[in-house]
C-alpha positions as CSV (number, residue, x, y, z in Angstrom):
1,X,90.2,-126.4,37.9
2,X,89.2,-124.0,41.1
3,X,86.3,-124.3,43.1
4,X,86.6,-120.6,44.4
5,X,83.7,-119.5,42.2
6,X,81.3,-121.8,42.5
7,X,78.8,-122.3,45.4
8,X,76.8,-125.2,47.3
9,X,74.2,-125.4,44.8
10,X,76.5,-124.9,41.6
11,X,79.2,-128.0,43.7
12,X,76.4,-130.4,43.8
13,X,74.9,-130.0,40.5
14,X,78.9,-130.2,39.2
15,X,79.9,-133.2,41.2
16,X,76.6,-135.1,40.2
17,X,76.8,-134.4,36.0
18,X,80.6,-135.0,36.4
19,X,80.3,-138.3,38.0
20,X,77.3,-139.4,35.4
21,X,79.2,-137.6,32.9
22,X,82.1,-140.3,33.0
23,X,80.2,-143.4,33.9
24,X,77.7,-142.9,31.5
25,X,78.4,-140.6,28.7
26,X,82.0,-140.6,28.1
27,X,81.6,-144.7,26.8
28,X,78.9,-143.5,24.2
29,X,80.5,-140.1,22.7
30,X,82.5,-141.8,19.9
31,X,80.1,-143.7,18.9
32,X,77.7,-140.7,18.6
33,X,80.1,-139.0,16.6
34,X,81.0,-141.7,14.4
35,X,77.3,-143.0,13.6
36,X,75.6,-139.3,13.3
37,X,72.6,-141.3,15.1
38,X,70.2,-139.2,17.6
39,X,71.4,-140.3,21.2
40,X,68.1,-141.5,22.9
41,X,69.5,-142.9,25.3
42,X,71.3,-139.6,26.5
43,X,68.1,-137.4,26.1
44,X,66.4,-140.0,28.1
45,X,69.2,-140.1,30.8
46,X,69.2,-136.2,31.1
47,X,65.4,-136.8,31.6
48,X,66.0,-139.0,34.3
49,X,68.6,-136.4,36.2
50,X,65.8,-133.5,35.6
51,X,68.2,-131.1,34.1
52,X,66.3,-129.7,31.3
53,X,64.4,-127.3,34.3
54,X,67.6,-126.0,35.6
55,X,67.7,-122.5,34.2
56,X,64.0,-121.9,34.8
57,X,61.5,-121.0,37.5
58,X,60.5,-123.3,40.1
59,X,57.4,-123.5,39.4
60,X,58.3,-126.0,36.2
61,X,60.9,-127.7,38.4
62,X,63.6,-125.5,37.8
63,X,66.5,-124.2,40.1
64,X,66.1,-120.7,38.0
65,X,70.0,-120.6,38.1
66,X,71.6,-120.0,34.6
67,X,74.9,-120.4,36.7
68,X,73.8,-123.9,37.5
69,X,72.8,-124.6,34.0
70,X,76.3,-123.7,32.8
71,X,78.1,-125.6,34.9
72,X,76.2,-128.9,34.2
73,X,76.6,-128.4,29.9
74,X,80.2,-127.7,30.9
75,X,80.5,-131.1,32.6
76,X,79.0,-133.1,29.7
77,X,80.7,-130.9,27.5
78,X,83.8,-132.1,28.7
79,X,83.1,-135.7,27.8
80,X,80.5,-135.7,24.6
81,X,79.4,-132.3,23.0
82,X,76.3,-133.6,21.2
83,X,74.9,-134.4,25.0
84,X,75.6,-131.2,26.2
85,X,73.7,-129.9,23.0
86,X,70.4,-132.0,24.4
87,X,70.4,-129.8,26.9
88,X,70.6,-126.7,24.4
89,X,68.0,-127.2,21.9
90,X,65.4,-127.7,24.5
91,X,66.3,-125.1,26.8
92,X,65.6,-122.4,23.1
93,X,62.4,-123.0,23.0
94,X,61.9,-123.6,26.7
95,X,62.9,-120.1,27.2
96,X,61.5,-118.8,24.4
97,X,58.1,-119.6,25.2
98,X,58.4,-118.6,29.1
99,X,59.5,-115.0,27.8
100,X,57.0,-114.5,25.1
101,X,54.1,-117.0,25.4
102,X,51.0,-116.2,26.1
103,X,49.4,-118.0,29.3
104,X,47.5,-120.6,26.9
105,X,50.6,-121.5,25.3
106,X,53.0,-121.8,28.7
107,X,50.6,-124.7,29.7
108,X,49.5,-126.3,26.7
109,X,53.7,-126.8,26.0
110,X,56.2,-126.1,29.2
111,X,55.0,-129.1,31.4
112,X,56.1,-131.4,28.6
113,X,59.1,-129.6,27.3
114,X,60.1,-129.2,31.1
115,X,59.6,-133.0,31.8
116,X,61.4,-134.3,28.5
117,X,58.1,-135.7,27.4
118,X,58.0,-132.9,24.5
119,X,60.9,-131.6,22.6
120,X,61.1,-128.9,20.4
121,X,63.1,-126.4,18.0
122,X,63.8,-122.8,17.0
123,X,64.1,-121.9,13.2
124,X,65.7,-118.7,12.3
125,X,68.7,-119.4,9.4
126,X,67.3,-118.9,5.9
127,X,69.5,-119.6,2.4
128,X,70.3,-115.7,2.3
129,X,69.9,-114.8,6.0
130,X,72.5,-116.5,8.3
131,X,73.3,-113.6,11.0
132,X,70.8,-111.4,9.1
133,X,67.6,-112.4,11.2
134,X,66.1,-108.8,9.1
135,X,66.8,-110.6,6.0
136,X,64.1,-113.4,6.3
137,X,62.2,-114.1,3.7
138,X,59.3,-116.6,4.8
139,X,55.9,-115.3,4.9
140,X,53.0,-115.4,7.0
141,X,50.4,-113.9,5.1
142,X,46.7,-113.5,7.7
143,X,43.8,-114.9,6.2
144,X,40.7,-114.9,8.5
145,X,41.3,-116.4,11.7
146,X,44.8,-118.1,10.1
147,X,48.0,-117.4,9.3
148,X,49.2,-119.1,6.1
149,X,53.3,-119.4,6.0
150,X,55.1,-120.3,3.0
151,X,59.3,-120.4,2.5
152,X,62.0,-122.2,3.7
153,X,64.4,-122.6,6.1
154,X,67.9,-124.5,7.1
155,X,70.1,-125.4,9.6
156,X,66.8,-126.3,11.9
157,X,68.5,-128.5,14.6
158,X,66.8,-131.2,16.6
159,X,64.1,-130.6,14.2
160,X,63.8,-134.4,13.1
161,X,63.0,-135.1,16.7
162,X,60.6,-132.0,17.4
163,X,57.1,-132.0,18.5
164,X,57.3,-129.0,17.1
165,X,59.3,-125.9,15.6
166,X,59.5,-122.2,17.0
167,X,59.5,-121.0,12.9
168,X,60.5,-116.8,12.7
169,X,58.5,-115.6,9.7
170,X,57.8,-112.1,8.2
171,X,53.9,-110.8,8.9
172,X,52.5,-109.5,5.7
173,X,52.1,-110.0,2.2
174,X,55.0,-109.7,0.1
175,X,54.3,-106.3,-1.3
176,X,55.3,-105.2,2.6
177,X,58.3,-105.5,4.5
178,X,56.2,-106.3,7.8
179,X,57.3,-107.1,11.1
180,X,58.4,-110.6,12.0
181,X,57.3,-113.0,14.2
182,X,57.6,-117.0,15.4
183,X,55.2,-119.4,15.1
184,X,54.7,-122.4,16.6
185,X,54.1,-125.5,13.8
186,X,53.2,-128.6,15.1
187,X,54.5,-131.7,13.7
188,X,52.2,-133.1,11.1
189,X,50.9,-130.1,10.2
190,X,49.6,-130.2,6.3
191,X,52.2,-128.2,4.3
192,X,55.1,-128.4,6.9
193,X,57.7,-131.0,5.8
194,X,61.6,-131.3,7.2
195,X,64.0,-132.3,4.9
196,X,66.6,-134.7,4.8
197,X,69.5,-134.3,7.8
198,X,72.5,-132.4,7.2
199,X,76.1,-134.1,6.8
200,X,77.6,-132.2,9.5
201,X,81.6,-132.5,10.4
202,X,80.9,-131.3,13.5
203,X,78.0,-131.4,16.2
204,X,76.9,-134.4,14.6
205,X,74.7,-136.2,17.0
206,X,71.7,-133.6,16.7
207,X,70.9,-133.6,13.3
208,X,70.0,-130.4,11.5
209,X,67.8,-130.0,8.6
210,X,65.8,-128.2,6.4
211,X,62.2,-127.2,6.2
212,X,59.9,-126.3,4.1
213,X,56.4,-123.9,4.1
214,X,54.0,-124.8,1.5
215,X,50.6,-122.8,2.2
216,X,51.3,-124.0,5.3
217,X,47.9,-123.3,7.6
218,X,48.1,-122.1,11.1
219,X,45.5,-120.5,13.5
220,X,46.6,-117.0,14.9
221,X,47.0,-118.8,18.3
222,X,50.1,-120.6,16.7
223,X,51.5,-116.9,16.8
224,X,54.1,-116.7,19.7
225,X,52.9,-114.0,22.3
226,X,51.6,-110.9,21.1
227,X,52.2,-109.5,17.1
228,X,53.7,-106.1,18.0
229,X,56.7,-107.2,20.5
230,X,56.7,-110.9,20.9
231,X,59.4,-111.5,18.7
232,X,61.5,-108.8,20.3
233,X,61.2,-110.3,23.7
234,X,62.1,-113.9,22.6
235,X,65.0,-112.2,20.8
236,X,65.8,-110.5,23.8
237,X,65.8,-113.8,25.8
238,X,68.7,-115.4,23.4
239,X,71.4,-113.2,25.6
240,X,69.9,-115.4,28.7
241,X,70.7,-118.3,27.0
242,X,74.0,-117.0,25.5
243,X,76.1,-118.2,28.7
244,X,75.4,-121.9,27.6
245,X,76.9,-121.5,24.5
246,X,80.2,-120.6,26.2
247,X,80.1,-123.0,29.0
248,X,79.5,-125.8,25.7
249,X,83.1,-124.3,24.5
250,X,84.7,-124.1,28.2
251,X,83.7,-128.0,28.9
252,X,85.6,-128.8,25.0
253,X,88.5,-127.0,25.8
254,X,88.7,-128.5,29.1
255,X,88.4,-132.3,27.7
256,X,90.8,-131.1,25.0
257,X,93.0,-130.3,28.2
258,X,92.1,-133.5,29.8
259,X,93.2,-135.5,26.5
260,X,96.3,-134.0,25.8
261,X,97.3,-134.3,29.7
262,X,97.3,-138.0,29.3
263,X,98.6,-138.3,26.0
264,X,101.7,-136.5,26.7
265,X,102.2,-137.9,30.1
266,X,102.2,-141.4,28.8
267,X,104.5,-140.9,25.3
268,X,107.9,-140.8,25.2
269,X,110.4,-139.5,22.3
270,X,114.0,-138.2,22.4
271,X,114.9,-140.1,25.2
272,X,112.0,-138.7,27.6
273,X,108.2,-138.7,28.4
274,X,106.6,-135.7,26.1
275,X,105.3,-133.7,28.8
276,X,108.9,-132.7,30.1
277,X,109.8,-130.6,27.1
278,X,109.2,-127.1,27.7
279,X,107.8,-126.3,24.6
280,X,105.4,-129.2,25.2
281,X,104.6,-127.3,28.7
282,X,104.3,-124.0,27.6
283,X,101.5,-124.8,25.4
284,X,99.6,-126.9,28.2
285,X,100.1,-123.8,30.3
286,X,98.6,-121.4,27.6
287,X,95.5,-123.8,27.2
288,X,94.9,-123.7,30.6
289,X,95.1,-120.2,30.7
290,X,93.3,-119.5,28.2
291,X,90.2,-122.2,29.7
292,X,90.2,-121.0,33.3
293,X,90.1,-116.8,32.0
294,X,86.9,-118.6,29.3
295,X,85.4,-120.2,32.7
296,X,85.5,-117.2,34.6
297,X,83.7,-114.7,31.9
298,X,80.9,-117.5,31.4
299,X,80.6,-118.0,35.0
300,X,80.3,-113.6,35.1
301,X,77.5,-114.0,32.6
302,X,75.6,-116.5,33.7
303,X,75.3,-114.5,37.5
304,X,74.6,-111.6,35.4
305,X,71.2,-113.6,33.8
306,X,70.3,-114.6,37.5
307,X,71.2,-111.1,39.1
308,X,68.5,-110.3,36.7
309,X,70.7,-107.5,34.3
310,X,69.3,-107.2,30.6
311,X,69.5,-105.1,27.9
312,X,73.2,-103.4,26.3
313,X,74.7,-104.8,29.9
314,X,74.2,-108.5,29.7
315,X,74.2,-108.5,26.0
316,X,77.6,-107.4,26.1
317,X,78.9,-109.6,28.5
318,X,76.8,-112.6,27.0
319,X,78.6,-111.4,23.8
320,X,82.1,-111.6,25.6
321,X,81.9,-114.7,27.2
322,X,80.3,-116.8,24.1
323,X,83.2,-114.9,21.6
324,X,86.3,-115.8,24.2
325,X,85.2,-119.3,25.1
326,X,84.6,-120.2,21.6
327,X,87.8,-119.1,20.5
328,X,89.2,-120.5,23.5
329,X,87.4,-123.5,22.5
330,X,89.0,-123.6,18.7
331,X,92.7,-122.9,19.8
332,X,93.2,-125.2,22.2
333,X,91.5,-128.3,20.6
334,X,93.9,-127.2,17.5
335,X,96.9,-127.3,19.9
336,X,95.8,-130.5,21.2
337,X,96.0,-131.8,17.8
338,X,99.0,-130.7,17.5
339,X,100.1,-132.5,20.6
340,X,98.8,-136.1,19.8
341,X,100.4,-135.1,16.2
342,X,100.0,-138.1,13.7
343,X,97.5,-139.6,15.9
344,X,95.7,-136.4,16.0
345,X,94.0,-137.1,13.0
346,X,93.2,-140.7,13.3
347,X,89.8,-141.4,14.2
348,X,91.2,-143.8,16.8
349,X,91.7,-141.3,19.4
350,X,89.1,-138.4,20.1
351,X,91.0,-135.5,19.6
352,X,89.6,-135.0,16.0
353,X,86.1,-135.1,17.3
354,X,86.8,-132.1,19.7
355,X,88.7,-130.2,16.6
356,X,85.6,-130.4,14.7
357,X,82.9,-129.6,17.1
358,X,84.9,-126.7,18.1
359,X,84.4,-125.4,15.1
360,X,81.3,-125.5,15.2
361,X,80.5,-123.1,17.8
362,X,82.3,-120.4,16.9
363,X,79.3,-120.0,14.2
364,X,76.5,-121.3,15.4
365,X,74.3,-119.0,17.9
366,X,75.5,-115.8,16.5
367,X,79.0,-115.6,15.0
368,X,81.8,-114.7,16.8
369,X,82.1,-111.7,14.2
370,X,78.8,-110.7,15.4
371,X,79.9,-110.9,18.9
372,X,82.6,-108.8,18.1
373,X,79.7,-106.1,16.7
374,X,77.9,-106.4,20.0
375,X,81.0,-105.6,21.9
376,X,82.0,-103.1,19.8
377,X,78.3,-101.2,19.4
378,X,78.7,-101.3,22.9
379,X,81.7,-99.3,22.8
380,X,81.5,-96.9,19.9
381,X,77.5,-97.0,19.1
């Protein structure tokens, strides 16, 4: 992997996740996997390193480098997805709340989602509404000084663990299509219950789940930012935080790499170690192709959200780099299946594990056909 594009401040976050990245997290990624269980010890270990700030403005301890924050989830990536995803779920709502919070709501909740003393969630997916964030269904109907939300939602991750949950509902009563909005619901809160986690195949160590909105009471200062365009805004932040999502996918493919490099380096058949067919080379070659061109368009994104572009422009290249990486992501963890064959998928060797989380992110965070619709509205209109 080339150093050419990255600079002091990227090379010393890199070298420092890397390092803690083997020592510390590579030992506990099968066992995550296999057990489904919520990592505590990683979140608290990523709260000792202070990287849940890196993306985000000094002034909460942050390095306000999105480049930074892609080449640290890359890292852990590389060695346990369902780490790197820590990072993920908190940086949502982080984000979320920094572009459309109101002042009273930055400081009652980013000094504790900044330090790793709160966590929280985003909840968007409904039962009819994956992609379709128009299509949402739960209400929040005013009534006085409150807002009363009832529905349900799924797919919630990290919502088990969440001191509380960014929910998007539709303002108005159901007679009215109304505008949509997110809310923040506090754990606890009467009519607010999370169901049961999700058997997952893939991504397993953050549980998802689903929740549910029974006359569900909130004041109107649960109401993120202001009715008319706070939902667009925190909408519009998602293409900052796309770049993640494809550095998640560049760090798989890159352990995929890593994994098939030794494996065929230290098996022999016909006569000769694996890695000397050409066959066998030609398809290392391809994967590193295709991880290096992924690295470089994440990398292009990410100095995009720092350079400060927005609008069409980064949401195309957001939309480019998530799409390619992810699909980098899926092909070569299914070539390095290929390559450990039988022991490919046996749960004795991790190859599997990266197979299945792969997956996983070419749907989650806006499909890759969706990409595809960016790029191409982009294109044709």
């Amino acid at each position: 992997m080339t150093h050419l594009h990255l600079g002091e401040d990227q090379l010393r976050v890199r070298d420092l996740v890397r390092r803690v990245a083997l020592e510390r997290v590579a030992p506990r990624a099968r066992e995550i996997d296999r057990t489904a269980d919520y990592p505590h010890d990683m979140y608290d270990l990523i709260r000792e390193l202070g990287l849940f700030t890196l993306p985000f403005p000094e002034e909460y301890g942050g390095a306000h480098s999105m480049f930074s924050a892609c080449v640290a989830v890359e890292e852990l990536a590389r060695v346990c997805y369902n780490t790197a995803y820590l990072l993920v779920v908190q940086w949502v709502p982080i984000g979320a709340i920094l572009a459309g919070g109101t002042p009273e709501q930055k400081a009652r909740w980013l000094p504790g989602l900044a330090s790793g003393e709160l966590r929280g969630a985003l909840s968007l997916t409904e039962a009819q509404s994956g992609s379709d964030v128009a299509g949402i269904r739960t209400r929040a109907v005013r009534d006085g000084d409150d807002y009363v939300l009832n529905g349900a939602k799924i797919w919630c991750t990290n919502a088990g663990m969440a001191d509380f949950v960014l929910v998007a509902a539709r303002v108005g009563d159901d007679a009215t299509r109304g505008r949509i909005n997110l809310f923040i619901v506090e754990k606890g809160t009467r009519g607010f219950s999370v169901g049961p986690r999700e058997d997952k195949f893939g991504a397993r160590g953050v549980p998802s789940h689903a929740l549910y909105f029974d006359d569900c009471r909130l004041p109107a200062s649960a109401m993120l930012g202001d009715e008319q365009a706070g939902f667009g805004v925190v909408m519009a932040t998602l293409n900052d935080s796309r770049p993640i999502i494809g550095a998640r996918a560049v760090g798989l493919a890159q352990g995929a790499l890593d994994h098939s490099i030794e494996f065929i380096t230290n098996r022999k058949a016909f006569g000769q170690t694996v890695s000397d067919f050409q066959g066998v080379r030609w398809m290392i070659a391809d994967m590193e192709i295709q991880t290096e061109a992924s690295r470089n368009l994440v990398y292009q994104a990410a100095r995009a959200v720092d350079a400060g572009i927005h609008g069409k422009e980064l949401a195309r290249l957001a939309a480019i780099a998530k799409c390619h990486a992810t699909d980098t992501a899926m092909k070569v963890a299914t070539d390095a299946v290929q390559l450990f064959g039988a022991s490919g998928v046996s749960n004795d060797f991790p190859i599997n594990r990266y197979f299945r989380d792969a997956k996983v992110l070419q749907i989650i965070e806006g499909t890759n056909q969706i990409q595809r619709n960016i790029v191409a509205r982009g294109l044709l209109g």
